[in-house]
PALOPA-713928 format. One record per atom (N, C-alpha, C): residue in one letter; x, y, z. Coordinates in pm, whole numbers, padded with zeros to 5 digits, always signed. Layout:
<nodes>
AXYZ ...
</nodes>
This chain:
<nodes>
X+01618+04249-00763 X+01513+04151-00744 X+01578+04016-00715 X+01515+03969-00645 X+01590+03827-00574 X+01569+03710-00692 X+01635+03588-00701 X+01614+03510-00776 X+01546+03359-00703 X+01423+03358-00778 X+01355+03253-00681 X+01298+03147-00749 X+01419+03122-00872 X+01443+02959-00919 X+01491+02864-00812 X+01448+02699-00855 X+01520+02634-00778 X+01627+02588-00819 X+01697+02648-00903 X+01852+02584-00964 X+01767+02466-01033 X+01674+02388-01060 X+01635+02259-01121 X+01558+02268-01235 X+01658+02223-01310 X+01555+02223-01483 X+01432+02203-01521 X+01334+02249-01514 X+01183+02173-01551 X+01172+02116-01715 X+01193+01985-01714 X+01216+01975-01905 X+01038+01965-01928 X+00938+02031-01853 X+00812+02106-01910 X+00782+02213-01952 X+00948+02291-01937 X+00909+02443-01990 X+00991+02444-02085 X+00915+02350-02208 X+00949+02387-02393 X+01083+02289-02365 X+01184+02197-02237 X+01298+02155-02331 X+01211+01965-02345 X+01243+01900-02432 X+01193+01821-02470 X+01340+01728-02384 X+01269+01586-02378 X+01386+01519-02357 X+01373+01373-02394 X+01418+01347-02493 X+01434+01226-02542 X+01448+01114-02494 X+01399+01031-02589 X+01414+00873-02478 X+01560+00844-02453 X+01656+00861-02522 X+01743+00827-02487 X+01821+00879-02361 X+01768+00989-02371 X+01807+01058-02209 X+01761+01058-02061 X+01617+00962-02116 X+01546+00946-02017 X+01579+00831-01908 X+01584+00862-01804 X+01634+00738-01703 X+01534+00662-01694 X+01449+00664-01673 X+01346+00540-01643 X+01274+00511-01746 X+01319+00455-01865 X+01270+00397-02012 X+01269+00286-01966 X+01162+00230-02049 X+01179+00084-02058 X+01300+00016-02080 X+01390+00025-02191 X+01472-00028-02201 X+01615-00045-02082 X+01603+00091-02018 X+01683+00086-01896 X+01608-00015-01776 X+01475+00032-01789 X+01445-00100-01666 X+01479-00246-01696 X+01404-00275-01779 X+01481-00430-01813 X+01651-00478-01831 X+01745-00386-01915 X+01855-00358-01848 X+01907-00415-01727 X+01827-00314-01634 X+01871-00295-01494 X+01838-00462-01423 X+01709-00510-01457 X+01670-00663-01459 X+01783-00763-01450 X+01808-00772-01606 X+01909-00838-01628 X+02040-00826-01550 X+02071-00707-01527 X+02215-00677-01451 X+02165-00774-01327 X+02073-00690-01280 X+02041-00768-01138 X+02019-00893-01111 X+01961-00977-01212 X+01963-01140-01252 X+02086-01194-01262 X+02165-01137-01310 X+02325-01146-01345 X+02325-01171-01207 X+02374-01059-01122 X+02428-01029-00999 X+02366-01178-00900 X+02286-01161-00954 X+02205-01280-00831 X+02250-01445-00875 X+02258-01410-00981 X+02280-01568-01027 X+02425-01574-01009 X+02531-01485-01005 X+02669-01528-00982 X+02683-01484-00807 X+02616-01411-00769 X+02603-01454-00595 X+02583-01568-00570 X+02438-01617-00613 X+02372-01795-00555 X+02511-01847-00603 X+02555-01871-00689 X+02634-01965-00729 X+02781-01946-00609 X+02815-01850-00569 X+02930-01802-00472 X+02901-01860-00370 X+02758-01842-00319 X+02704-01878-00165 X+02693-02030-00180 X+02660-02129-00314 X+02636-02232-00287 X+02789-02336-00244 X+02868-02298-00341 X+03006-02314-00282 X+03052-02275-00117 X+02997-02210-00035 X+03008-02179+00076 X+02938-02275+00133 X+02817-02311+00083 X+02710-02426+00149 X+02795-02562+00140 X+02807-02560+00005 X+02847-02683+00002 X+02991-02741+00106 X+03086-02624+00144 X+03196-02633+00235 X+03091-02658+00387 X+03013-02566+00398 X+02975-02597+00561 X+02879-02748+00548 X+02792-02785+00414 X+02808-02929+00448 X+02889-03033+00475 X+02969-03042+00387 X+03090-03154+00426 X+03133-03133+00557 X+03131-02980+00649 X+03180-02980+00823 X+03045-03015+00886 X+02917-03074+00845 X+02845-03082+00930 X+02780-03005+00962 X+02774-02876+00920 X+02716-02733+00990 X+02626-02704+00912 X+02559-02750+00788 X+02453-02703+00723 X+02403-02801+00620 X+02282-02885+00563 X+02243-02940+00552 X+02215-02926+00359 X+02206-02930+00278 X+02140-02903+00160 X+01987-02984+00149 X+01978-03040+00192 X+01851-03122+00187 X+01770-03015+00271 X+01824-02927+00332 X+01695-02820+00481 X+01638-02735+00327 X+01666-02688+00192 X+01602-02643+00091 X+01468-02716+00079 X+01455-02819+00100 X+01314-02900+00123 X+01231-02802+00162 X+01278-02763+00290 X+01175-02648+00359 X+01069-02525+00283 X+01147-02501+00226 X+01050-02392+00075 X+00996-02466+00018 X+01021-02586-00049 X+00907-02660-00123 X+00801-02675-00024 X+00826-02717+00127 X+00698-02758+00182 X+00617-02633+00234 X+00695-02534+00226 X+00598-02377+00257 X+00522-02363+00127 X+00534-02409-00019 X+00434-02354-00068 X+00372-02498-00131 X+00392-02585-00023 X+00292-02684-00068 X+00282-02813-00155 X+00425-02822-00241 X+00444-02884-00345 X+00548-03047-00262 X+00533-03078-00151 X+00594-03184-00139 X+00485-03353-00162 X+00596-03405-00201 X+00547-03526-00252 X+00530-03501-00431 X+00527-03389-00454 X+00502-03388-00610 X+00601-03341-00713 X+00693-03286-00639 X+00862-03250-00685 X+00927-03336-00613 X+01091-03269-00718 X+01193-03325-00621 X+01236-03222-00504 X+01195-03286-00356 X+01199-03150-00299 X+01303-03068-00257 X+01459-03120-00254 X+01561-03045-00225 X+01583-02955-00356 X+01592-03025-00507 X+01598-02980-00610 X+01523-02812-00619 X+01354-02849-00611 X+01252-02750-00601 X+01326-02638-00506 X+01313-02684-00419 X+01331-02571-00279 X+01487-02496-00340 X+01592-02576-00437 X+01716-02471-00425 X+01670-02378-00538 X+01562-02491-00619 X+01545-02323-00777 X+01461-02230-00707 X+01364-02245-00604 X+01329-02143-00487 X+01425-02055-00462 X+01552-02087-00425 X+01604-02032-00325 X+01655-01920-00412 X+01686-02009-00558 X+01761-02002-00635 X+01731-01811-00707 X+01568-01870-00710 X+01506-01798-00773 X+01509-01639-00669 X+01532-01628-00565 X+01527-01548-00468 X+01613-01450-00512 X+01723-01564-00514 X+01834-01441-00500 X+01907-01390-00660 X+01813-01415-00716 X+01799-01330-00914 X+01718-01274-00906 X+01601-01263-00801 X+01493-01123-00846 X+01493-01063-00718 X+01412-01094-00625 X+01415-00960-00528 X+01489-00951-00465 X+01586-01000-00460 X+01713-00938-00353 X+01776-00835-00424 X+01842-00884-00556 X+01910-00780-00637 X+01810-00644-00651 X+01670-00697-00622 X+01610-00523-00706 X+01600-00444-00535 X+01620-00551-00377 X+01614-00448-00310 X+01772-00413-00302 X+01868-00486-00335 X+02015-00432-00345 X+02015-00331-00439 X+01978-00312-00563 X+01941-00212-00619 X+01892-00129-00535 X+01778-00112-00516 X+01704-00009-00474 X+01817+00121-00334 X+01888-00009-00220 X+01903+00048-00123 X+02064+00062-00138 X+02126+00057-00247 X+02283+00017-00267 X+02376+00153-00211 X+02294+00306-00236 X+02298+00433-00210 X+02325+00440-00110 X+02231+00375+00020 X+02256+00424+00127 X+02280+00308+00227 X+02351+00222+00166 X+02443+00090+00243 X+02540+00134+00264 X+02637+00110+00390 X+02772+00138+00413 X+02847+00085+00336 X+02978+00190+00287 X+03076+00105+00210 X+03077+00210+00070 X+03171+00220+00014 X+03234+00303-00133 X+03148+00260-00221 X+03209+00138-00244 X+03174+00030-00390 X+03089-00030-00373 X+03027-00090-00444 X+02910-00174-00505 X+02946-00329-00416 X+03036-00404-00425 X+03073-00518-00348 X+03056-00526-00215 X+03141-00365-00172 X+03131-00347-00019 X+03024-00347+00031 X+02914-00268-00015 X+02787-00262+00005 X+02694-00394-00010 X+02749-00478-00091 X+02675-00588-00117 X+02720-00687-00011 X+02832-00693+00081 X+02857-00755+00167 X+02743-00716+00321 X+02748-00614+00338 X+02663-00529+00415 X+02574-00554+00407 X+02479-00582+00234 X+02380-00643+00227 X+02338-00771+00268 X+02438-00833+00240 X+02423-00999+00221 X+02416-01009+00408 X+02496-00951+00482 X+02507-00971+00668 X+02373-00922+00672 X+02290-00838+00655 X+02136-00819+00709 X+02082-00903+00652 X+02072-00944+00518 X+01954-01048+00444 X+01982-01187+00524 X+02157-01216+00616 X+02179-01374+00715 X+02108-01338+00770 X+02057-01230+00884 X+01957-01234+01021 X+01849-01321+01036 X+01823-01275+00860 X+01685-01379+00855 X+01691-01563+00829 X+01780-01557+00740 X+01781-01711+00679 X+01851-01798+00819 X+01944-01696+00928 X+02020-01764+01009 X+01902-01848+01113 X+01785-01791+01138 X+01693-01818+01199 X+01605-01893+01141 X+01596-01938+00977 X+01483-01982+00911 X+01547-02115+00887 X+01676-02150+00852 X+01721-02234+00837 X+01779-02345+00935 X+01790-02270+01069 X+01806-02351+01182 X+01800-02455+01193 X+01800-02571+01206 X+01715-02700+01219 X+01778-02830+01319 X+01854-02730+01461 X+01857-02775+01595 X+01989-02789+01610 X+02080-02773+01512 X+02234-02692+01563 X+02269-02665+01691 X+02373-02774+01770 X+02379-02735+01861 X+02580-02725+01902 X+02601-02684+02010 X+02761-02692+02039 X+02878-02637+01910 X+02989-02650+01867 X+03038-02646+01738 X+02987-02659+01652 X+02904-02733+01591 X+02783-02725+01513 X+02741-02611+01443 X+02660-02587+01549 X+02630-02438+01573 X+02674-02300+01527 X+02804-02341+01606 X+02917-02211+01612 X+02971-02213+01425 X+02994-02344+01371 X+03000-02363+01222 X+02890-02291+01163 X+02783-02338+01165 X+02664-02323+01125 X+02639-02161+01119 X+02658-02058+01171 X+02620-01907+01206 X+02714-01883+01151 X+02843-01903+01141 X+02982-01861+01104 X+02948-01882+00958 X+02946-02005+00898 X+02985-02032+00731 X+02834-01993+00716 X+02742-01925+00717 X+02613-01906+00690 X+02594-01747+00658 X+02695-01711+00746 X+02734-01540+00750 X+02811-01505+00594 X+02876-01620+00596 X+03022-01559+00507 X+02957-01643+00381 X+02829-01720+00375 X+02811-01700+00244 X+02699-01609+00176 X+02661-01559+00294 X+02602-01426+00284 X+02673-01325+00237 X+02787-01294+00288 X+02892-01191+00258 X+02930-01246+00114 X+02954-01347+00105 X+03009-01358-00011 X+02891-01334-00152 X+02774-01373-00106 X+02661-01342-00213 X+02663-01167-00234 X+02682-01093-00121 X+02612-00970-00162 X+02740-00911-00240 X+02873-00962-00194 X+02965-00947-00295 X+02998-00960-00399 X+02959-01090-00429 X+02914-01060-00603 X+02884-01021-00667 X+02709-01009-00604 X+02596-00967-00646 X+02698-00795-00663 X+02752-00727-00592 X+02749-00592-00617 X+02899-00540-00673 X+02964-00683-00744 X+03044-00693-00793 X+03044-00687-00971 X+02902-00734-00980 X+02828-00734-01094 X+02743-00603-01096 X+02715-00536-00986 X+02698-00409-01071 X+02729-00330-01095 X+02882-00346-00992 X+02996-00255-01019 X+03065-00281-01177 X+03075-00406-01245 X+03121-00403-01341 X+03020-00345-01467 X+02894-00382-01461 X+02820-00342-01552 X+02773-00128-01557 X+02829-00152-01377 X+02807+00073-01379 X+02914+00105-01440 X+03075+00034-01474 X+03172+00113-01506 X+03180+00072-01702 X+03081+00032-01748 X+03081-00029-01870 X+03077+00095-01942 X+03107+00171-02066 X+03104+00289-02102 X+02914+00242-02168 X+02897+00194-02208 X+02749+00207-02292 X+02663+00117-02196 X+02641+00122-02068 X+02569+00055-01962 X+02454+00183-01935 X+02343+00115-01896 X+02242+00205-01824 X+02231+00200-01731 X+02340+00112-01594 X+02303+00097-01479 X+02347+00177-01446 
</nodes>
């Protein structure tokens, strides 16, 4: 008689499985939060050091963070470069890390960093175009260049931090 299991455990037939074994507990999601808040907050901080180099060449502005305060409305009533960087700030501690999470599997690259570099070059496509603000000649060529590489350098962190927290022996990531 042929065997027409699927090799896959059903823990509904009588095996019980404890919270502690369970992957998607609460306590692992929030966990996973934090890691990812981690990751994001020592990326922003990598990328702002990158900003802050392509300001002093002229190629990128810190005051263009204004721009998010005035997309959701709050200018004249904050400080608006301030506002717009805990915006920015705020970006890259929650949903970037949970879609770097989410897609880290099937990013090119071994490790967690590599992949987070990979990440960080698709998430520039967008900001390279949002942040624009009439860059022209060398400028320019600064401007796309140090904008890239503090992209690269964010998703490197970011997956530098979850490479350290996956190889932790009592980690849930």
């Amino acid at each position: 008689m042929a065997d027409t299991s699927s090799g896959v455990e059903d823990p509904m037939n009588g095996e019980s499985v404890s919270d502690s074994e369970e992957f998607d507990n609460l306590r692992g999601i929030l966990a996973d939060g934090v890691v990812g808040a981690a990751g994001g907050l020592v990326g922003t901080a990598m990328m702002t050091v990158v900003f802050l180099i392509a300001q002093s060449l002229g190629a990128f502005d810190l005051a263009d963070f204004a721009i998010l305060t005035e997309l959701v409305g709050l200018t004249g009533y904050v400080p608006e470069v301030l506002f717009g960087f805990f915006i920015f700030l705020g970006g890259g501690m929650f949903p970037w890390p949970l879609l770097f999470a989410a897609l880290k599997e099937y990013l090119p690259g071994r490790t967690d960093p590599v992949s987070g570099a990979f990440f960080g070059a698709a998430m520039w496509t967008g900001f390279v175009l949002a942040f624009y603000t009439g860059q022209t000649g060398l400028s320019l060529v600064l401007y796309a260049v140090l904008t890239l590489v503090a992209h690269v350098v964010y998703g490197m962190g970011l997956g530098a931090v979850f490479n350290y927290f996956a190889t932790r022996p009592d980690s849930i990531v």
